[in-house]
N, CA, C and O of each residue as an XYZ file, in Angstrom:
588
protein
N      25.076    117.587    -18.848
C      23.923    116.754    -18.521
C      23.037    117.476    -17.517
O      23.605    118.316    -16.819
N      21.561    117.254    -17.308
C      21.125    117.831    -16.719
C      20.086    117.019    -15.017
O      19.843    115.891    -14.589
N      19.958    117.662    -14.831
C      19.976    117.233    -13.286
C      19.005    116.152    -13.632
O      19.376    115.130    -13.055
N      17.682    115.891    -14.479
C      17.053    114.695    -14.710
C      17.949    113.870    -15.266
O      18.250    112.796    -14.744
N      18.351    114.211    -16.147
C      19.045    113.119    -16.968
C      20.263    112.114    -16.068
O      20.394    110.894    -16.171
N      21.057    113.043    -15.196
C      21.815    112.318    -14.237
C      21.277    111.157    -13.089
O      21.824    110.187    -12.564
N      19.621    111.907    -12.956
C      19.635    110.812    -12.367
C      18.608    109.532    -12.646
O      18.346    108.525    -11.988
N      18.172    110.020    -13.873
C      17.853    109.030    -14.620
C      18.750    107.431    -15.225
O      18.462    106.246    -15.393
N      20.225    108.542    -15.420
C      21.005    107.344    -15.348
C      22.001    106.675    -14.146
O      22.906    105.856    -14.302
N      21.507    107.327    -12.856
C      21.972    106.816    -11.781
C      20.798    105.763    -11.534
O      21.101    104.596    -11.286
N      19.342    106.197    -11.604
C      18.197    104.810    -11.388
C      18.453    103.849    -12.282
O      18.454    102.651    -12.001
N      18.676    104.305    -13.361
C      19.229    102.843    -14.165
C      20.155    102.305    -14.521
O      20.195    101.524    -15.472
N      21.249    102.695    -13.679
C      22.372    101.892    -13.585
C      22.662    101.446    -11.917
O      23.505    100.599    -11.620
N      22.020    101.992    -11.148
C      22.441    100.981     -9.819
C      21.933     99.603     -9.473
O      21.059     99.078    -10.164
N      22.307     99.175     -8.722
C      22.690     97.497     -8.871
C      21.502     97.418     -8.412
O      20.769     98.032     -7.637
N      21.474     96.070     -9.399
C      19.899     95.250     -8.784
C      19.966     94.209     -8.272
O      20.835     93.486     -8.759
N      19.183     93.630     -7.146
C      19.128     92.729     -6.586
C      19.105     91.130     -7.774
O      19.698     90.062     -7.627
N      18.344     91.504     -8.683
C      18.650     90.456     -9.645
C      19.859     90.097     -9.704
O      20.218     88.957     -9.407
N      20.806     91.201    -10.173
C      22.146     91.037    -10.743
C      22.682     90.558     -9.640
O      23.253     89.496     -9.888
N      22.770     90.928     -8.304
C      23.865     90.441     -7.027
C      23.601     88.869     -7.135
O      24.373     87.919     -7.012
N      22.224     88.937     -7.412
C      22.078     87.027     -6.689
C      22.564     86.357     -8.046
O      22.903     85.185     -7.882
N      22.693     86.900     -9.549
C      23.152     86.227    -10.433
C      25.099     85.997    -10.250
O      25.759     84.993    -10.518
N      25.631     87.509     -9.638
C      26.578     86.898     -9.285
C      27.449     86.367     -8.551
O      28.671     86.448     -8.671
N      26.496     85.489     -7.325
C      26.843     85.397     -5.870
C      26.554     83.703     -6.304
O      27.259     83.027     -5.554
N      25.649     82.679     -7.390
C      25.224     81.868     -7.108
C      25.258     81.259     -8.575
O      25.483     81.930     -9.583
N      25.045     80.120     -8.558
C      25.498     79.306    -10.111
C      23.843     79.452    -10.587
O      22.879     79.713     -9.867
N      23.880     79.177    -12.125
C      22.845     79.886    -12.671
C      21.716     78.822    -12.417
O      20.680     79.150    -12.995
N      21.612     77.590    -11.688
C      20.248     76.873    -11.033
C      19.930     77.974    -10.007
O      19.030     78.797    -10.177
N      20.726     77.930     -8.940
C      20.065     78.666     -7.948
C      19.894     80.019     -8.610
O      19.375     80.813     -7.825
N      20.101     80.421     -9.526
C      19.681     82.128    -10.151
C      18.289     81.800    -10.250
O      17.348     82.085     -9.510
N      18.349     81.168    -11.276
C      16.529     80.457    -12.078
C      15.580     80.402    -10.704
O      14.638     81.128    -10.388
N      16.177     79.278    -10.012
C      15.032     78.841     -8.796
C      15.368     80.255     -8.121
O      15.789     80.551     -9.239
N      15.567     81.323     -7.419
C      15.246     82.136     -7.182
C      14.444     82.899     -7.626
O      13.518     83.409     -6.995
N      14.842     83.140     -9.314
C      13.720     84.138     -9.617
C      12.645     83.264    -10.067
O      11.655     83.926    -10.377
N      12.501     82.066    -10.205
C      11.367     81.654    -10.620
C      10.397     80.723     -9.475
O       9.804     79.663     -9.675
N      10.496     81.607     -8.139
C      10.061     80.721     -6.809
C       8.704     81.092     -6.782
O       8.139     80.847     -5.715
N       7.907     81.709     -7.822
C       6.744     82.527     -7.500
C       6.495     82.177     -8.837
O       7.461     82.451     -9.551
N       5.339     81.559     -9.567
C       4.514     81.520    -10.493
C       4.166     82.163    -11.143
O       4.622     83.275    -10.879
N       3.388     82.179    -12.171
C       2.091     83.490    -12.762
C       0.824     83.114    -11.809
O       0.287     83.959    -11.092
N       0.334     81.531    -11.891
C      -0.548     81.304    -11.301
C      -0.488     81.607     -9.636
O      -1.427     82.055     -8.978
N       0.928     81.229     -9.094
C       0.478     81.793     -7.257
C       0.472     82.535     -7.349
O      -0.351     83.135     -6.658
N       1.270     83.284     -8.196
C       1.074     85.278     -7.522
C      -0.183     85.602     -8.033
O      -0.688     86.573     -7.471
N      -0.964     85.005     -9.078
C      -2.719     85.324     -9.438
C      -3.221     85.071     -7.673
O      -3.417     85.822     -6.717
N      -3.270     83.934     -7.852
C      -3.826     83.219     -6.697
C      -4.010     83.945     -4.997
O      -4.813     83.808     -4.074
N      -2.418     84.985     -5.320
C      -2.117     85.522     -4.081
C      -3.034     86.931     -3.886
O      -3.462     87.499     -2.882
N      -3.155     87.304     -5.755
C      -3.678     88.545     -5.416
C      -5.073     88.377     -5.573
O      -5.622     89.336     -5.030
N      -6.074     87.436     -6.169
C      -6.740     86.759     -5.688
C      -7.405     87.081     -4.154
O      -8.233     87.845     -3.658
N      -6.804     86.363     -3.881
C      -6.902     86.135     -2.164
C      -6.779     87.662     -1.419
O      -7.534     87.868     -0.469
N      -6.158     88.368     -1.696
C      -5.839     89.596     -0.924
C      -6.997     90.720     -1.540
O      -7.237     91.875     -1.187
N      -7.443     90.089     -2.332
C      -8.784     90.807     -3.239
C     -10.064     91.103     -2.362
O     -10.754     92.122     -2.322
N     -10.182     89.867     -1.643
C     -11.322     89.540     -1.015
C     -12.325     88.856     -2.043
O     -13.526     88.691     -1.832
N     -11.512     88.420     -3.392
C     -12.399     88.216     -4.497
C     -12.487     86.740     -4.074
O     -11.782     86.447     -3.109
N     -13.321     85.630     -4.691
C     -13.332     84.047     -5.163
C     -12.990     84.240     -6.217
O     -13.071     85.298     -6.841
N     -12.361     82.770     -6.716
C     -12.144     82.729     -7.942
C     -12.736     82.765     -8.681
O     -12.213     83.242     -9.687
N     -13.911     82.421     -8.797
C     -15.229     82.674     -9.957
C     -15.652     83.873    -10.358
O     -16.100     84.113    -11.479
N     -15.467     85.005     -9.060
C     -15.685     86.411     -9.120
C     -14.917     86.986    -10.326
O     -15.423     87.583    -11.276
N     -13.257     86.636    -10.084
C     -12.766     86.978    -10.493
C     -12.462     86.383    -11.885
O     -11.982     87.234    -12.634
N     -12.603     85.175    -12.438
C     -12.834     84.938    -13.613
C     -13.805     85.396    -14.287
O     -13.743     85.631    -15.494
N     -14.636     85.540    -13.688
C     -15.660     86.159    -14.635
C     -15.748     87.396    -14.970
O     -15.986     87.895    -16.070
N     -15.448     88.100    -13.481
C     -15.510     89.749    -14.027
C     -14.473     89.869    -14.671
O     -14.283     91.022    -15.057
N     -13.417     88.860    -15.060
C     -12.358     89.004    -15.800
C     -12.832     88.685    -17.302
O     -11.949     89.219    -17.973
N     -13.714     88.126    -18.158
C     -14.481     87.703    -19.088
C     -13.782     86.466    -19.611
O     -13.793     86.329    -20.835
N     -13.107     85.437    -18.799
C     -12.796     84.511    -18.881
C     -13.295     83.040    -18.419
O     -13.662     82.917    -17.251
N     -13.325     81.909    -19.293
C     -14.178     80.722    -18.603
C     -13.387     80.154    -17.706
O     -12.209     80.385    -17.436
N     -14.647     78.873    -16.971
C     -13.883     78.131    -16.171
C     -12.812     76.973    -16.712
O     -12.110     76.245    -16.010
N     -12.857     76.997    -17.526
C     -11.816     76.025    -18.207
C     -10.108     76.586    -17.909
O      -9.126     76.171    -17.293
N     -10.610     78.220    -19.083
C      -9.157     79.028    -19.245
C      -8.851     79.010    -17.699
O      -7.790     78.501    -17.338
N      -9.577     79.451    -16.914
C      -8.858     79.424    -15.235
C      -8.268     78.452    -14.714
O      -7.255     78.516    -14.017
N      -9.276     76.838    -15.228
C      -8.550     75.973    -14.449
C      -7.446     75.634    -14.837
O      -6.996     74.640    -14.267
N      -6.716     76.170    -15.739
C      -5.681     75.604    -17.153
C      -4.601     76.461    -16.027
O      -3.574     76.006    -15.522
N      -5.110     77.625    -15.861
C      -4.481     78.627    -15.545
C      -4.018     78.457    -13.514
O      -3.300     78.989    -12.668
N      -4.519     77.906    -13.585
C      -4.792     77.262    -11.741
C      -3.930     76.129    -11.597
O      -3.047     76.126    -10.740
N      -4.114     75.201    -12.344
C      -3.374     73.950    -12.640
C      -2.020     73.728    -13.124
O      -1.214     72.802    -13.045
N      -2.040     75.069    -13.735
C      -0.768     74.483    -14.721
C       0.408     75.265    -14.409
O       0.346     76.282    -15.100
N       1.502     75.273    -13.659
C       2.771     75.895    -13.109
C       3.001     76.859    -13.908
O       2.875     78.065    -13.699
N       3.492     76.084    -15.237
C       4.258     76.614    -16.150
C       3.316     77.525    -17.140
O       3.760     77.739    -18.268
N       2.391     77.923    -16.880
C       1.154     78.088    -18.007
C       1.582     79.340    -18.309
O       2.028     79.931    -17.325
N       1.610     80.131    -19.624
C       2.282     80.618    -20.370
C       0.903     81.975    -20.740
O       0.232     81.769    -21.751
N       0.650     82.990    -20.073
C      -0.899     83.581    -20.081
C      -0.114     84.768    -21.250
O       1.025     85.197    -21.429
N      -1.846     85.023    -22.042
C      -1.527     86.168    -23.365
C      -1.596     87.613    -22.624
O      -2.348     87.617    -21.649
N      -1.029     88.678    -22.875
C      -1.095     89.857    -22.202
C      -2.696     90.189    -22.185
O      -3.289     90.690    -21.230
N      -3.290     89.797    -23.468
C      -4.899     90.040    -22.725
C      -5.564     89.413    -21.495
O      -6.147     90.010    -20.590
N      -5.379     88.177    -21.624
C      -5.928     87.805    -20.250
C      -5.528     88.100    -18.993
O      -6.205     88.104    -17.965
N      -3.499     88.537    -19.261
C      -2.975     89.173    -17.822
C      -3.978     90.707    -17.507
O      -4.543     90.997    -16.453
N      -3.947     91.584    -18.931
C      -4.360     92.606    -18.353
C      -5.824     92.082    -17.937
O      -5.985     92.300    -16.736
N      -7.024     91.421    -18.563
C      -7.899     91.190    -17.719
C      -8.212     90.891    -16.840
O      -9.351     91.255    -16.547
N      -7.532     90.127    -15.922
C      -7.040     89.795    -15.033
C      -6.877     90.888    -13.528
O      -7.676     90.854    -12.592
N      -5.492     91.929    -13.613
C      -5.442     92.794    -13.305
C      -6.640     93.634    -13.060
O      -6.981     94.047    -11.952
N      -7.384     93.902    -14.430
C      -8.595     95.090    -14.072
C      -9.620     94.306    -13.097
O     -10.331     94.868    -12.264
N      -9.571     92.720    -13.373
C     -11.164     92.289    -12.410
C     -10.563     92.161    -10.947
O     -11.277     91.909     -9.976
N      -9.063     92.372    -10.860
C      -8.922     92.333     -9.181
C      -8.342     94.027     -9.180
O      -7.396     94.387     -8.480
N      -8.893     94.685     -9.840
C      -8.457     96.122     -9.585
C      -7.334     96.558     -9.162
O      -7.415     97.515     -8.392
N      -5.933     96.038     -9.497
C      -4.240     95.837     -9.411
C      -4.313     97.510    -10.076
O      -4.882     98.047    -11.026
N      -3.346     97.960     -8.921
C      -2.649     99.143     -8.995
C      -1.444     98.904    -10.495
O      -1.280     97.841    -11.094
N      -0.862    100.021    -10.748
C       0.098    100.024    -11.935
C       1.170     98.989    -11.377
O       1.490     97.976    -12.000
N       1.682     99.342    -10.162
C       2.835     98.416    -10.021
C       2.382     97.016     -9.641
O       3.302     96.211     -9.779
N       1.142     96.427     -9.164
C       1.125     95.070     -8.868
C       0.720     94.712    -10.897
O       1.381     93.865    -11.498
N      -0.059     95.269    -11.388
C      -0.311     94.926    -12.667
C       1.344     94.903    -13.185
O       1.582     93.739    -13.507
N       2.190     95.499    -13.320
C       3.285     94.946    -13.523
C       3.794     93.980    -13.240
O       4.071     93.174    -14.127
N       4.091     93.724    -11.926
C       4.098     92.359    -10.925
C       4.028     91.132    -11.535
O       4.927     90.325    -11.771
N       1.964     91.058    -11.934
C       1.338     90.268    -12.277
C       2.211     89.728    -13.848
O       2.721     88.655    -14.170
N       2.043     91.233    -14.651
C       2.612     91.041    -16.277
C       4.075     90.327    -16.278
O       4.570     89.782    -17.265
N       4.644     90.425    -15.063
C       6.611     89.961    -15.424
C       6.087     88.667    -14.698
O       6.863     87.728    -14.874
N       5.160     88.399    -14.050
C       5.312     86.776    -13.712
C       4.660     85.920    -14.683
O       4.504     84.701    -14.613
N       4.265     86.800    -15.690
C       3.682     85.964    -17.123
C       4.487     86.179    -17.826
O       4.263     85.825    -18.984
N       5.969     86.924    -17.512
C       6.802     86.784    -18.925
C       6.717     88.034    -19.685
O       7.453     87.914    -20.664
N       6.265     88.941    -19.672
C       4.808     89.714    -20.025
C       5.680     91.290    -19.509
O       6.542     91.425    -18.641
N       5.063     92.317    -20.415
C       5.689     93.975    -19.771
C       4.688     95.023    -20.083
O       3.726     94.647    -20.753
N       4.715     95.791    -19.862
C       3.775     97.399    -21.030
C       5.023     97.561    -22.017
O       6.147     97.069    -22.113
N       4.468     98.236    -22.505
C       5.497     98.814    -24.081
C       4.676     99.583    -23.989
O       3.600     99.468    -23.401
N       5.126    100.540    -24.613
C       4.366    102.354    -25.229
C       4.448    101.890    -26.478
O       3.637    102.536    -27.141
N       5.097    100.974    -27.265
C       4.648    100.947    -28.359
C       3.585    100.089    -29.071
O       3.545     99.748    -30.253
N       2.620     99.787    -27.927
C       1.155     99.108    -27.885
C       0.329    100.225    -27.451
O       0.584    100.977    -26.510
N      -0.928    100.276    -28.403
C      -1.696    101.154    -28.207
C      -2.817    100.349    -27.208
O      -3.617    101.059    -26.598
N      -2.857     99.449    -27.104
C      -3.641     98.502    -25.862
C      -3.204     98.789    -24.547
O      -3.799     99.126    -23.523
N      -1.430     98.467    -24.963
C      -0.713     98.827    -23.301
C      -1.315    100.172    -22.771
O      -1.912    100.353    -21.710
N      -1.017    101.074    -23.762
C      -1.176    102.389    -23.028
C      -2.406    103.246    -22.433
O      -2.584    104.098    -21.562
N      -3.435    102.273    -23.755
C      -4.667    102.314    -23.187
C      -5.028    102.050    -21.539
O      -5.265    102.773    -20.572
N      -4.902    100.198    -21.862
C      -4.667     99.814    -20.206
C      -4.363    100.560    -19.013
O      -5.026    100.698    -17.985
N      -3.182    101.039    -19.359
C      -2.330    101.254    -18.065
C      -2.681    102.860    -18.282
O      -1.851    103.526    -17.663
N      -3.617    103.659    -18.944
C      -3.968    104.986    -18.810
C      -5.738    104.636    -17.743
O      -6.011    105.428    -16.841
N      -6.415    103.797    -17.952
C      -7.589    103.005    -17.030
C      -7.102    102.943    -15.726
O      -7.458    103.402    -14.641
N      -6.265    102.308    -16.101
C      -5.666    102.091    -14.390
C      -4.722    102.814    -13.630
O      -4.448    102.627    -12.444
N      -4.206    103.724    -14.463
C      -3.583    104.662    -13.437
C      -4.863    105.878    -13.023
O      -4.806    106.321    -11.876
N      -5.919    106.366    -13.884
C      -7.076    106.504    -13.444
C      -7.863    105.575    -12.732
O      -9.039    105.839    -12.983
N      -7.759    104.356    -11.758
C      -8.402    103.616    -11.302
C      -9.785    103.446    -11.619
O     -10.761    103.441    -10.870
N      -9.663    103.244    -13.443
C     -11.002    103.091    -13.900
C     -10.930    101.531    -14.136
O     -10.530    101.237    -15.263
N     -11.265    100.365    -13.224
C     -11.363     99.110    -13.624
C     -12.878     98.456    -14.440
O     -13.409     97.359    -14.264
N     -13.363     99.780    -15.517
C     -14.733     99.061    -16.222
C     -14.056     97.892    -17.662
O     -13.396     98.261    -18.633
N     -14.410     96.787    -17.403
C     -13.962     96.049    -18.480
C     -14.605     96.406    -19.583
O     -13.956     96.454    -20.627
N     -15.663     96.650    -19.588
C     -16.466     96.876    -20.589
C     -15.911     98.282    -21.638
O     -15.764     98.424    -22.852
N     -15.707     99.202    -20.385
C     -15.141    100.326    -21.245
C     -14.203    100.313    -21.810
O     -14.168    100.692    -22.981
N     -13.085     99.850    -21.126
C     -11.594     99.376    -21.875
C     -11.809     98.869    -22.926
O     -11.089     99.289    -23.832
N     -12.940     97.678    -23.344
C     -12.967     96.934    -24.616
C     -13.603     97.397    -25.226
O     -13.659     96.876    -26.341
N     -14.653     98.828    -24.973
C     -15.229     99.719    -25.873
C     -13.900    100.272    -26.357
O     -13.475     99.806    -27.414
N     -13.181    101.205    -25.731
C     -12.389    101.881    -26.371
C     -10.835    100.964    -27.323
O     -10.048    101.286    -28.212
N     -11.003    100.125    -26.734
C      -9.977     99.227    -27.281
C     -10.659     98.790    -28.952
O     -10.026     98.619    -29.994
N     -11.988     98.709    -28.744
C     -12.522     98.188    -30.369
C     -12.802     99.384    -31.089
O     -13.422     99.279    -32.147
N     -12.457    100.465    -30.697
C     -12.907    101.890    -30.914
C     -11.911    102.067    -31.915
O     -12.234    102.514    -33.016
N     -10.034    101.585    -31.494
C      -9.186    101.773    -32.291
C      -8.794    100.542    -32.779
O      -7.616    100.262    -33.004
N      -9.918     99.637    -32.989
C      -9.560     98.348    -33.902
C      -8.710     97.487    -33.593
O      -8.033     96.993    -34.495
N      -8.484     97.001    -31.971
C      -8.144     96.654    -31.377
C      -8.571     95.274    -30.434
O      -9.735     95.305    -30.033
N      -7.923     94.308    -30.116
C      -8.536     92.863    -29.582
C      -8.846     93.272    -28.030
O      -8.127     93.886    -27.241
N     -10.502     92.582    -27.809
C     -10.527     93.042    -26.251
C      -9.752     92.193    -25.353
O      -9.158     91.161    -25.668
N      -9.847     92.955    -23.736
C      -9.269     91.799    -23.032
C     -10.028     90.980    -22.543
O     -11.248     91.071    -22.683
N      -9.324     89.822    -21.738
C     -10.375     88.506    -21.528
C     -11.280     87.552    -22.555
O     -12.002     86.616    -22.210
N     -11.063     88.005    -23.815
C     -11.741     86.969    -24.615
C     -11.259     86.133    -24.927
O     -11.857     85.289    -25.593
């Protein structure tokens, strides 16, 4: 084996904090742990740490006030990876908070989405143009984000 590969499978096999609290605690308190943080507060949080309003950010996100308030209102609200990634680009979320954002919607990148990789090639270039993303996204026949 070679020196990446070893420790490729030492990062992905050491213990995760997930796993300790799954087996330290009966599986309510597992859930309410990992589920103490929303899609909508952690929007809300990064939001706020934006310096954005919410209107700013719905909009430069190309989303209405309805989809937001659905999205504001509703705990459990269940968001499509387009609107997470739109989302992300109108508060200009680094790769790892855009992750963040995507696992509190349930939500991941895959390489085997040509959207994902698109995306997350914008933003690891800290190019947050919505417009361009959904140029190049319709370029390869592809659904924009935020619509």
């Amino acid at each position: 084996m070679t020196k990446d590969k070893i420790e490729r499978f030492i990062k992905e096999n050491e213990p995760h904090p997930l796993h300790d609290s799954a087996r330290s605690n009966s599986l309510k308190d597992f859930i309410d742990i990992q589920t103490n943080e929303s899609f909508s507060d952690i929007l809300l949080r990064f939001i706020r740490e934006s310096g954005m309003t919410e209107v700013e950010c719905y909009k430069a996100a190309g989303i209405t006030a309805q989809h937001f308030s659905k999205i504001r209102s509703n705990r459990d609200y269940q968001p499509t990876k387009e609107t997470v990634l739109a989302l992300a680009v109108a508060l200009k979320l680094d790769l790892p908070k855009t992750k963040d954002l995507l696992r509190a919607g349930g939500l991941a990148f895959t390489h085997a989405s040509k959207t994902d990789m698109i995306v997350e090639y914008y933003i690891i270039n800290r190019n947050w143009n919505l417009f361009e993303i959904n140029e190049v996204l319709d370029s390869y026949g592809l659904k924009p984000l935020g619509c």
